[in-house]
Backbone bond lengths (Angstrom), bond angles and torsions (degrees), N, CA, C in turn:
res aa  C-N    CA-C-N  psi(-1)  N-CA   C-N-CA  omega(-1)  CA-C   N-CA-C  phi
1 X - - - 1.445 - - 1.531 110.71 -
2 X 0.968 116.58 -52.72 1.470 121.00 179.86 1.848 108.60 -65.31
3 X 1.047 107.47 -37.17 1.901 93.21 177.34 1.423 85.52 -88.85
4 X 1.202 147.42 -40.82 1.662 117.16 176.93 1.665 116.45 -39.24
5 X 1.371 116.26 -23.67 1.721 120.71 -164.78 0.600 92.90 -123.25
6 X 1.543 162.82 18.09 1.720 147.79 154.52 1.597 82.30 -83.86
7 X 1.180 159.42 -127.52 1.611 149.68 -139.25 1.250 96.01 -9.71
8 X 1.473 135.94 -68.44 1.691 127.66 -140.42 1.886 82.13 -82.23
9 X 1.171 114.74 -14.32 1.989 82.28 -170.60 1.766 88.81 -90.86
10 X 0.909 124.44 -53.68 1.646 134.94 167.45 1.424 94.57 -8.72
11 X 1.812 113.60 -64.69 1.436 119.37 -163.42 1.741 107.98 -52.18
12 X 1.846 94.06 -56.85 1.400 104.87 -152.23 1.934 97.26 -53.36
13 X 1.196 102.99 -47.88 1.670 112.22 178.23 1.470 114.66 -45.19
14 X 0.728 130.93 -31.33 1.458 146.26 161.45 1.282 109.02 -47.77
15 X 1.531 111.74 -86.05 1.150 136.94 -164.26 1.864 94.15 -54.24
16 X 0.896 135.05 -45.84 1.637 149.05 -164.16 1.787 89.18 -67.93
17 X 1.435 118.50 -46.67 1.381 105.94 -169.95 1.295 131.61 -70.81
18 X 2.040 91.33 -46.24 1.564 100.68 158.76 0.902 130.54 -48.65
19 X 2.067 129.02 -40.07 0.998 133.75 177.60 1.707 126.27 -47.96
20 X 1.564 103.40 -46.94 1.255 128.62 149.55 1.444 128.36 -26.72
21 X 1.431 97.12 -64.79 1.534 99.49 -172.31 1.224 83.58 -75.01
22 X 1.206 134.31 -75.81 1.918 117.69 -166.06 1.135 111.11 -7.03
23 X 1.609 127.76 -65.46 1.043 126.62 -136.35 1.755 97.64 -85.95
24 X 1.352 120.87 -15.86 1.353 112.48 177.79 1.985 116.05 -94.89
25 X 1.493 88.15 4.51 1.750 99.94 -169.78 1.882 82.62 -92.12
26 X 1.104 114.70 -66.08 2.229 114.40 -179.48 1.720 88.59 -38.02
27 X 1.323 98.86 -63.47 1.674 98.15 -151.92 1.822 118.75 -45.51
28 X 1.606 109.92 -29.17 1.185 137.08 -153.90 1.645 87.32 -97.19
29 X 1.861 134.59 -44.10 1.171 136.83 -164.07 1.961 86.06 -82.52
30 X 1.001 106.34 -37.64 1.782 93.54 -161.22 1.416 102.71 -56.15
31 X 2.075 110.16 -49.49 1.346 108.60 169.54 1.233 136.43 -43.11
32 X 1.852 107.10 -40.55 1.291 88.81 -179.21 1.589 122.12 -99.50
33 X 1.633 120.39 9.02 1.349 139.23 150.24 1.664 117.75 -22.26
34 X 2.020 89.65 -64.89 1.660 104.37 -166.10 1.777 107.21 -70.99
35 X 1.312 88.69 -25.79 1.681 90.46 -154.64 1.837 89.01 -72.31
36 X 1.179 121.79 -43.79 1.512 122.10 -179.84 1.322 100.76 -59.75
37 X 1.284 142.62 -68.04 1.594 145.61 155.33 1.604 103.85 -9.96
38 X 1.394 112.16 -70.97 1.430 107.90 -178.09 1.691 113.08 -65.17
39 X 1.132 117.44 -49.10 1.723 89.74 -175.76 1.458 114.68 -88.37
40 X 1.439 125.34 -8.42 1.474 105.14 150.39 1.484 112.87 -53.52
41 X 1.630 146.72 -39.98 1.380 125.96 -168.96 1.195 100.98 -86.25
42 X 1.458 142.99 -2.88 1.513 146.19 179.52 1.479 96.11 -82.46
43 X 1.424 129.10 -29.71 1.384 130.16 -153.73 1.386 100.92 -85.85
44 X 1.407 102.72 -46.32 1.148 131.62 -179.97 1.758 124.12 -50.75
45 X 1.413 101.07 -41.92 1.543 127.21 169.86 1.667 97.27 -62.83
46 X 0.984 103.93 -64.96 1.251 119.34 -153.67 1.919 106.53 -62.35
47 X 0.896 84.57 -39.62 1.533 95.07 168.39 1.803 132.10 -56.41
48 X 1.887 86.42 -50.54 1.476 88.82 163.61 1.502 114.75 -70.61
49 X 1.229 117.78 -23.89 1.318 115.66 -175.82 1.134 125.17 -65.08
50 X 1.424 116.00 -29.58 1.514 137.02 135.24 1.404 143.02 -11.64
51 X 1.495 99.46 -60.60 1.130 140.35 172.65 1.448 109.03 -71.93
52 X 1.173 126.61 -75.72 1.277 127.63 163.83 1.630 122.34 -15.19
53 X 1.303 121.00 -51.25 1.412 134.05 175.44 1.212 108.75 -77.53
54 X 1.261 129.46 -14.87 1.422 126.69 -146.79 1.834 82.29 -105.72
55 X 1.551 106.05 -48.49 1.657 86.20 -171.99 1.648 117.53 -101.98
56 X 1.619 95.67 43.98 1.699 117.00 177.16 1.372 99.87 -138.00
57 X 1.097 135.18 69.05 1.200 129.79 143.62 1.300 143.99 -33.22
58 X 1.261 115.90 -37.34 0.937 130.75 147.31 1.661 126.28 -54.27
59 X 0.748 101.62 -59.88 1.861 100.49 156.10 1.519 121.18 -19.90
60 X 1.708 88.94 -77.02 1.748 97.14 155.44 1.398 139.31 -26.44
61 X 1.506 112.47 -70.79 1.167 112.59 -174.99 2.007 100.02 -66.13
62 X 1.095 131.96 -35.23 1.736 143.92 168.59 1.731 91.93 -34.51
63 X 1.057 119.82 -67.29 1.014 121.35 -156.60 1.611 105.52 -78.59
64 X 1.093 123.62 -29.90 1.552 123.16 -168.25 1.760 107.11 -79.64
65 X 1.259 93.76 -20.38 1.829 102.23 -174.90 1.413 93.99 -86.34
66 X 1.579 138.80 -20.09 1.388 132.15 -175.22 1.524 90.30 -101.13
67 X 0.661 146.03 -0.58 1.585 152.12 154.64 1.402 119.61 -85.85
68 X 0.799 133.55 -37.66 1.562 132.45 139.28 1.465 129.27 -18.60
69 X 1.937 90.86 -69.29 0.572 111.15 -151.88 2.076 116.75 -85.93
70 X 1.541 79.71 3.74 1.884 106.80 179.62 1.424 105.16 -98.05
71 X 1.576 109.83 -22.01 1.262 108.25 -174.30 1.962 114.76 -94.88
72 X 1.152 98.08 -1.27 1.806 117.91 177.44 1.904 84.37 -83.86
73 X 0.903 132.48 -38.87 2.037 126.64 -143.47 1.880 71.66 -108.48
74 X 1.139 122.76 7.12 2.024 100.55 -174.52 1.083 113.57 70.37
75 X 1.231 120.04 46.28 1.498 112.77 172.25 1.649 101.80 -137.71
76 X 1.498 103.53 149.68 1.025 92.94 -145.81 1.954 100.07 -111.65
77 X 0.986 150.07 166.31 1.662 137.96 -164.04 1.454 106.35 -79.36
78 X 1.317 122.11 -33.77 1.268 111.03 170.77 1.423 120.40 -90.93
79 X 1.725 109.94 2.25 2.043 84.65 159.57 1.225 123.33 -70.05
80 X 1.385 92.70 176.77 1.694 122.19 -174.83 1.769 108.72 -43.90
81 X 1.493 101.38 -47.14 1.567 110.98 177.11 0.993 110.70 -64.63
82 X 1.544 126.95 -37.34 1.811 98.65 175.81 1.021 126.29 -113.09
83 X 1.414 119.71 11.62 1.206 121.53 144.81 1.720 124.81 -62.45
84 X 1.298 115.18 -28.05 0.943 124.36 -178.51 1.672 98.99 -81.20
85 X 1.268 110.00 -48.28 1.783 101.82 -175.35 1.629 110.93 -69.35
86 X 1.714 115.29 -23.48 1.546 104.28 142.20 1.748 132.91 -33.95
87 X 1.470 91.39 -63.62 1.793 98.25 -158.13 1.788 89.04 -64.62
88 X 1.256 119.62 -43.49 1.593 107.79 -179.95 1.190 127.48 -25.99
89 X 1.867 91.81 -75.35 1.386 116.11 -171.02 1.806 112.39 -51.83
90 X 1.393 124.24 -49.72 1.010 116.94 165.84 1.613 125.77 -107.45
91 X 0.915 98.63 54.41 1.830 92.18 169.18 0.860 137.57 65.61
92 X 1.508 116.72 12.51 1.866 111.93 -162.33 1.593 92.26 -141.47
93 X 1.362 111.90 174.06 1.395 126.67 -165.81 1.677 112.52 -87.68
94 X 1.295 104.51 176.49 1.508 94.33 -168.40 1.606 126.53 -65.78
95 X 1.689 96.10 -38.12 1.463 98.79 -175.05 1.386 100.49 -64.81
96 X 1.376 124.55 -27.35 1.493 119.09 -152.79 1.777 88.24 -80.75
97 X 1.754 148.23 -40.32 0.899 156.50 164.33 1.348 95.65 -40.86
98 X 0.964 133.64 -59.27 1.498 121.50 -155.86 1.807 108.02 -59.79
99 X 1.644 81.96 -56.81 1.891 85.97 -179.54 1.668 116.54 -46.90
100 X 1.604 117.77 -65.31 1.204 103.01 140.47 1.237 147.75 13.10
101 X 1.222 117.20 -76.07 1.373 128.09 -176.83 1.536 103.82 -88.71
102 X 1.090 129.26 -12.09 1.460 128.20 174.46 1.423 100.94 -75.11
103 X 1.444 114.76 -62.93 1.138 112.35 174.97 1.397 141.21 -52.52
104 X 1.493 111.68 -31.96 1.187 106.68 168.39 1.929 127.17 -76.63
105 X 1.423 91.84 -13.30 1.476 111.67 -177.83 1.333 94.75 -90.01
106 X 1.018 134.02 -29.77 1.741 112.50 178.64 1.757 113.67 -93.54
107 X 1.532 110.26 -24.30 1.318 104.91 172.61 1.701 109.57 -87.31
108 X 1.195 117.86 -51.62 1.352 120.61 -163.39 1.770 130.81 -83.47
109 X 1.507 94.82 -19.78 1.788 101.82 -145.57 1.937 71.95 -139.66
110 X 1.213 152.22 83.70 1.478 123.99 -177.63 1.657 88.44 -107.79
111 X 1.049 119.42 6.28 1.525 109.53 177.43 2.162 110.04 -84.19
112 X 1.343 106.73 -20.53 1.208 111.38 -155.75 1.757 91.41 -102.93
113 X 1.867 94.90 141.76 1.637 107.81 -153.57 1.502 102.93 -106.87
């Protein structure tokens, strides 16, 4: 009796582990589903945001003369303050200011620190 039921508990143990790991292999694909979902529409943002500056030039040069002009008082384009006097001036949030301001400082303004 007992070696008739060592296979089926053998089995069930088995079956209990795989089941297991399944459930952390979905759990692990759902995570990394959203997270690809989410930074394609971040990429996506970010892109127009891109864009946006790109066919305002003027913007650019606006912004590179207040960047200058942060960098005369010691301040430098990527602090907190002008990133923040970014997201003000135009409407958008900080991270989205920062990118922004990277960009316009590496295409437009590359003298300003």
């Amino acid at each position: 009796m007992f070696l008739d039921s060592f296979p089926q508990r053998l089995l069930r143990r088995r079956h209990a582990r795989e089941t297991r790991g399944l459930g952390v292999g979905l759990g692990l694909a759902v995570v990394l589903g959203l997270a690809t979902a989410f930074s394609g529409s971040s990429a996506m943002a970010a892109s127009a945001l891109l864009e946006s500056v790109k066919q305002n030039p003027q913007l650019a040069k606006s912004l590179c003369a207040e960047f200058r002009k942060l960098n005369s008082q010691g301040v430098r384009s990527s602090s907190p303050q002008a990133i923040a006097m970014v997201a003000s001036r135009q409407g958008i949030s900080l991270p989205d200011a920062e990118i922004v301001t990277t960009y316009v400082v590496g295409l437009h303004c590359p003298d300003v620190r």
